[in-house]
N, C-alpha and C positions, 0 to 999 in steps of 0.2 A: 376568797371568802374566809372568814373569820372563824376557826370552829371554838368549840366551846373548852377544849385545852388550851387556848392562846389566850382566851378571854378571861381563864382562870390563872392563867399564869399573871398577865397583865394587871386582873384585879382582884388579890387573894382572898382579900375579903367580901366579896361579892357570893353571898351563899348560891347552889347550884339551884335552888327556886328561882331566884330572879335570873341569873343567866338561862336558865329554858326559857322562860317569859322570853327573855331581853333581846337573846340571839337571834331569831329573825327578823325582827323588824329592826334589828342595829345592822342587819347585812343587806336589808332592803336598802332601808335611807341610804346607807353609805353606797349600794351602787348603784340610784337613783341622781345621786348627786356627784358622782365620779370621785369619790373616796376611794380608789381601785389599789394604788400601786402601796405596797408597805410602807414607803417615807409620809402620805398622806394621813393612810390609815392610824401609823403610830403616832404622828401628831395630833390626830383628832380622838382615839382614846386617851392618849394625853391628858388633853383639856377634858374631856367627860370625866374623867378620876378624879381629877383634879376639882372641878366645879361640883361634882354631885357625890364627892368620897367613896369613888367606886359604882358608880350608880346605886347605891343605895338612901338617898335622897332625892327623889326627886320634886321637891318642895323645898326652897328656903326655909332654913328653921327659924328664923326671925320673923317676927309677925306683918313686916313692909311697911309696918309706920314711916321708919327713915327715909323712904321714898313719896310720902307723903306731898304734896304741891311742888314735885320733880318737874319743871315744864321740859329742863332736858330729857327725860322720858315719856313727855307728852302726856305727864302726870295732873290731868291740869280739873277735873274731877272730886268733889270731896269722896272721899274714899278710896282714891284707884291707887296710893299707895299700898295697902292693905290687899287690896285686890288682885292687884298686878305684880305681885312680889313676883322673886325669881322663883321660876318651875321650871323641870322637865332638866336632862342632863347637861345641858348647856347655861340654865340657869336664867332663861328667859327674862327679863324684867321692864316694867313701864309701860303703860297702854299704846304706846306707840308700837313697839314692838309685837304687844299681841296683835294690836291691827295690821301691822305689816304682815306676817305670817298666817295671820289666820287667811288673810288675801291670797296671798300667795300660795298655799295649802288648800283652801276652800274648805276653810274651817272656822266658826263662828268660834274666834276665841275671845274676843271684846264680853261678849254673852256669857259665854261658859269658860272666863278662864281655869278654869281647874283642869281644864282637857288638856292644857298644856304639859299637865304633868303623869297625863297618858300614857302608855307604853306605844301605842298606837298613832299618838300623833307627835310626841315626844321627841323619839328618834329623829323623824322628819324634819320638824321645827329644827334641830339642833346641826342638822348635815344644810340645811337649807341656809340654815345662818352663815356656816362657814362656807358655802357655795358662794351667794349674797355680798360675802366679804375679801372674796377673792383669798382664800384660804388654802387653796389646793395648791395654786402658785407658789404661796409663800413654802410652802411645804416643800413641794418641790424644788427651791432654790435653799432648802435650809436655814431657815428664818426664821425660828421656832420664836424665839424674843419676841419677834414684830408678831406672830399669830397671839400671844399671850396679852399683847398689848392692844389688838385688835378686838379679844373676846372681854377682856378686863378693863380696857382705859387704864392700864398699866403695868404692872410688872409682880402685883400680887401675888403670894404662894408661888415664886418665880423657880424656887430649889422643888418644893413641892411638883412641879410642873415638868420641870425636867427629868427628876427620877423616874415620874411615869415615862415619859419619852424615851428614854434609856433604856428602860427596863421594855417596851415595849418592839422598840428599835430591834435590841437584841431578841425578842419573842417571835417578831415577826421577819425577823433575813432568815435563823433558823431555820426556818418553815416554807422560806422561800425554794 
């Protein structure tokens, strides 16, 4: 389990408001989903750092225009650009996605996407993604590159990515 010293350590800037919110249901999802052993875990706060700047966005700050008639996102809707932008710590995006999840959750997020950026359904969505993707694996074989490219479609914020991973790596053997 993840306490709230490793999560500050991991995300300095993460004020201790959101980590009280954040910390149960980031230790639910994660061992709902078999996030368990520290190589998993620090590659999956990793990518949440990384995607959400600490978890303290859990909204895209761009307004989802660019994603606008995405059919690669099943963006195919006037509006679901907008709509569908990325949320929640993983950075959800494209109506395809909220209907996969919200399916798989049993959570109308096609309807209500804003839930996605939940603290409540959030987490879930985002351990669920990297379940979904065969992420635990990669983790386990030390693949962090291929997990980056599986959450991104490529190699973006790739030094950014890593330092979390490093820095987490080393947060979480400590502890072990």
């Amino acid at each position: 389990m993840l306490t709230d010293e490793q999560l500050a350590r991991i995300m300095p800037r993460l004020p201790k408001t959101k980590r009280d919110l954040y910390l149960p249901r980031l230790n639910a999802a994660m061992r709902e989903f078999g996030i368990t052993t520290p190589a998993r875990r620090a590659a999956f706060l990793a990518q949440l750092a990384h995607e959400s700047a600490e978890l303290r966005y859990m909204e895209e700050l761009a307004s989802g225009a660019a994603y606008e008639g995405r059919r690669d996102l099943g963006n195919t809707h006037p509006g679901d650009g907008r709509r569908f932008k990325g949320r929640g710590p993983i950075q959800l995006t494209g109506r395809a996605n909220y209907e996969r999840y919200g399916r798989r959750l049993g959570v109308d997020l096609v309807g209500e996407p804003h839930r996605a950026a939940h603290p409540d359904v959030a987490f879930r969505v985002a351990a669920c993604y990297w379940h979904d993707h065969g992420l635990n694996a990669l983790a386990d074989a030390g693949r962090f590159a291929e997990i980056t490219r599986r959450i991104n479609g490529g190699q973006n914020g790739a030094a950014s990515r890593l330092r979390y991973f490093t820095r987490a790596k080393s947060v979480l053997t400590a502890s072990a």
